[in-house]
C-alpha positions as CSV (number, residue, x, y, z in Angstrom):
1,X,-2.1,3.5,-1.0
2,X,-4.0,6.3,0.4
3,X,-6.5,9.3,-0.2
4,X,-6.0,10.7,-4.0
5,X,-4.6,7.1,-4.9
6,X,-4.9,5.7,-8.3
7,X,-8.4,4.6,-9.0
8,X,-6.5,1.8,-11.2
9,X,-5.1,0.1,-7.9
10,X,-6.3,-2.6,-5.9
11,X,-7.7,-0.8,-2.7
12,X,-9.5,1.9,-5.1
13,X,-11.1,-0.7,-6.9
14,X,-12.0,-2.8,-3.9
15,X,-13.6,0.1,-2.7
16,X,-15.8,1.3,-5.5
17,X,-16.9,-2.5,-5.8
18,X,-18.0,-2.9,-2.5
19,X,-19.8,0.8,-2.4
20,X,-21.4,-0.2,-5.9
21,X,-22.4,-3.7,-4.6
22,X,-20.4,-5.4,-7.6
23,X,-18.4,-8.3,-7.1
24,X,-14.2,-7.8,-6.6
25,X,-11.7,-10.4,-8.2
26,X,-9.2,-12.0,-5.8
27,X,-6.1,-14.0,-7.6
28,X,-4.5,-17.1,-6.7
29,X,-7.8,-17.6,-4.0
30,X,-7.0,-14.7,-2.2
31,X,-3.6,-16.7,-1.4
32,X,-1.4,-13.5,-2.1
33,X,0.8,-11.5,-0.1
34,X,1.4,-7.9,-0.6
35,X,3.6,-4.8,1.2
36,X,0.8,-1.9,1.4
37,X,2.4,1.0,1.7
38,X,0.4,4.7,2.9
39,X,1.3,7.4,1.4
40,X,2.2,9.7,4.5
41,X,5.0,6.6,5.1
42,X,6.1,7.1,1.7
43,X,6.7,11.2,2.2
44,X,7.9,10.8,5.4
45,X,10.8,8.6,4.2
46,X,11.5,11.0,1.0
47,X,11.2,14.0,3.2
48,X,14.1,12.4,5.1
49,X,16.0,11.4,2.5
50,X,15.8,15.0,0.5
51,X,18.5,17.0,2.9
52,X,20.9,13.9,3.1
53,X,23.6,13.6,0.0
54,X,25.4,10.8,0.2
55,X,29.4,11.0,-0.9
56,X,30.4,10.5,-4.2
57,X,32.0,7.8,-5.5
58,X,35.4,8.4,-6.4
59,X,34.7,10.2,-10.0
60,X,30.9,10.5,-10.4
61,X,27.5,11.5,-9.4
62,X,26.6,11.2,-5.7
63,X,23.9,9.1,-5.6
64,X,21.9,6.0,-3.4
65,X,19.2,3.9,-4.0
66,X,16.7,3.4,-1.0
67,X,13.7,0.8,-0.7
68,X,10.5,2.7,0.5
69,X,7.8,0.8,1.8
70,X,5.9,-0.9,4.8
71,X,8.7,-3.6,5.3
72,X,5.6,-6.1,5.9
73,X,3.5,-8.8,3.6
74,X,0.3,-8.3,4.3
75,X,-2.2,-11.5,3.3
76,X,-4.4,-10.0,0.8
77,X,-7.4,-11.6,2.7
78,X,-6.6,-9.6,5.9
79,X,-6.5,-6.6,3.3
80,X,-9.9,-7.0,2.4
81,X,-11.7,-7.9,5.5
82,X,-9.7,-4.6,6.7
83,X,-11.3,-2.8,3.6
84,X,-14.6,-4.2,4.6
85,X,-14.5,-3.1,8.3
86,X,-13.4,0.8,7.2
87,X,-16.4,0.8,4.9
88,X,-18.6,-0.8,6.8
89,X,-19.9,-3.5,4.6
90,X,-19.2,-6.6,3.0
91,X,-17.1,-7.4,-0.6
92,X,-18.9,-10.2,-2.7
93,X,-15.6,-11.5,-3.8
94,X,-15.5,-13.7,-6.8
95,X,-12.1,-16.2,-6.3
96,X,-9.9,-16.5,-9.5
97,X,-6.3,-18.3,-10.3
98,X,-3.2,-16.8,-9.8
99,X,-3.1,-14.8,-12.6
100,X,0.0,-15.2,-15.3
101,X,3.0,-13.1,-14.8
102,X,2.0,-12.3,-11.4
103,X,4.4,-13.3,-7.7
104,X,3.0,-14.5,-4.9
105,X,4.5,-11.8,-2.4
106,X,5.8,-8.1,-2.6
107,X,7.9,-6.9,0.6
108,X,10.6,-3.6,1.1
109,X,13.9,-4.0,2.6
110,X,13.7,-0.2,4.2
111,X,16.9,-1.3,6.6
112,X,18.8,1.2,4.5
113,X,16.6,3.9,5.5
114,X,16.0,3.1,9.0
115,X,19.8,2.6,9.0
116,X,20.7,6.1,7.1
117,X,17.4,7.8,8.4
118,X,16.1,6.5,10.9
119,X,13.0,5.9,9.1
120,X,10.7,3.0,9.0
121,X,7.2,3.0,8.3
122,X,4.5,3.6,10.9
123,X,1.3,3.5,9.9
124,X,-0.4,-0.1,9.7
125,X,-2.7,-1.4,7.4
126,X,-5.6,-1.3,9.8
127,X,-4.8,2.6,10.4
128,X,-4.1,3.2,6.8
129,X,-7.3,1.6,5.1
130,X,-9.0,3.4,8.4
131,X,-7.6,6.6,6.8
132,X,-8.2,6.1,3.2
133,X,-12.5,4.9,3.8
134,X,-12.9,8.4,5.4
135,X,-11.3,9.8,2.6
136,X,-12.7,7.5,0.0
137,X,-16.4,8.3,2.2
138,X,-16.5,12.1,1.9
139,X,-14.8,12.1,-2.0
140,X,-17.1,9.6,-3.1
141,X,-20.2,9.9,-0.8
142,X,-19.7,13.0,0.3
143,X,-20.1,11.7,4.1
């Protein structure tokens, strides 16, 4: 997540909602966990990873997979009230069932990367959602 995000996403939406006054939908009661990722975590780790080639297997391609994210489930309540503190106002959240097809929590194993890299994320959600309604502000609002 993060300025220039997909307006499709959950924080984007969030954000228009609450700017717009319209009511946001929170799944399974707002009983959900997710690992928010900012974007300048996400570059960091690919920056990292660009100069690094791993050795090749005994007759192939050189490659390795790495897990890139915040490491951390973040209760989608604490999200929101998070959103709602960065922009300064309240979401009128409408509560809906867990929705089908969907999983309760999302969370990175990066202990590749901080192993091979030394990289783990930095930026918390607080920070991040900090970053993103300043962003979101002056793109939207102009402010």
């Amino acid at each position: 997540y993060g300025p220039w995000g997909r307006p499709d996403m959950a924080y984007f939406r969030f954000a228009e909602a609450i700017r717009l006054g319209k009511p946001i939908e929170v799944y399974n009661n707002g009983d959900l966990r997710r690992d928010f990722t900012y974007i300048d975590d996400i570059i960091e780790g690919i920056v990292r990873a660009l100069d690094s080639l791993p050795s090749a297997p005994e007759r192939g391609v050189p490659y390795r997979l790495y897990n890139i994210g915040n490491s951390k489930a973040e209760p989608l309540g604490r999200f929101i009230e998070t959103l709602e503190k960065a922009l300064g106002k309240k979401a009128d959240k409408r509560y809906l069932p867990m929705q089908d097809g969907d999983v309760y929590a999302t969370e990175a194993d990066v202990s590749a990367m901080e192993k091979d890299f030394g990289w783990k994320p930095s930026i918390d959600i607080a920070e991040g959602l900090t970053r993103f309604a300043a962003w979101y502000r002056s793109y939207k609002m102009g402010k």
